[in-house]
C-alpha positions in Angstrom: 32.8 23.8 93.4 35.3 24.7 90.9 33.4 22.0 88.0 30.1 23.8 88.7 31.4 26.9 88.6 32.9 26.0 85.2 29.8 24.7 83.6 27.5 27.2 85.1 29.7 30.0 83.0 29.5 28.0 80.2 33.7 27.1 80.1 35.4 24.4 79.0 38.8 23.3 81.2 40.9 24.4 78.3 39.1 28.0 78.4 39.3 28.0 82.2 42.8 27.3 81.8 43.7 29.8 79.4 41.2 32.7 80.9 42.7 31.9 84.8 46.3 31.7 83.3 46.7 28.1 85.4 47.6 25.4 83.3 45.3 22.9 81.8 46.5 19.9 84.2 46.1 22.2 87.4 42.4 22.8 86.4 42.3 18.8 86.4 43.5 17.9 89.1 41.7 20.8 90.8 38.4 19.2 89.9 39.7 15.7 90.6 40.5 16.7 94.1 43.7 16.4 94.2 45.0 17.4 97.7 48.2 18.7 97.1 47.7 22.2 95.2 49.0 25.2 95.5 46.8 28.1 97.0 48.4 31.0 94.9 47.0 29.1 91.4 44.2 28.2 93.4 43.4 31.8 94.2 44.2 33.0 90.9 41.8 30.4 89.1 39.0 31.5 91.9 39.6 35.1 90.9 37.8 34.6 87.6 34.8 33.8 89.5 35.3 36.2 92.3 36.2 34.1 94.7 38.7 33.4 96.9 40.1 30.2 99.1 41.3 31.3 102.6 42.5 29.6 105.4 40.2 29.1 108.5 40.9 27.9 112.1 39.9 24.3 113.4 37.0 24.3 116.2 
């Protein structure tokens, strides 16, 4: 989700990195899906786009 919403704004990783204030790596791995992130720079990457990752119970 976080690719698409990159590309549909027009960013590259570097100026998601930079605008979000997550590091550069962080917004690769994010994309990559790497499993083992933490929320907090999750959230405050999402922010840019007005989103926001929460946690959900199982069914």
């Amino acid at each position: 989700m976080v690719k698409s919403l990159r590309k549909e704004y027009g960013l590259t990783q570097e100026e998601l990195a930079m605008k979000s204030g997550v590091g550069l790596c962080f917004v690769r791995n994010l994309e990559q899906g790497k499993t083992t992130l933490r929320m907090d720079k999750v959230n405050q990457l999402l922010d840019l786009f007005n989103y926001e990752l929460t946690a959900t119970k199982r069914v």
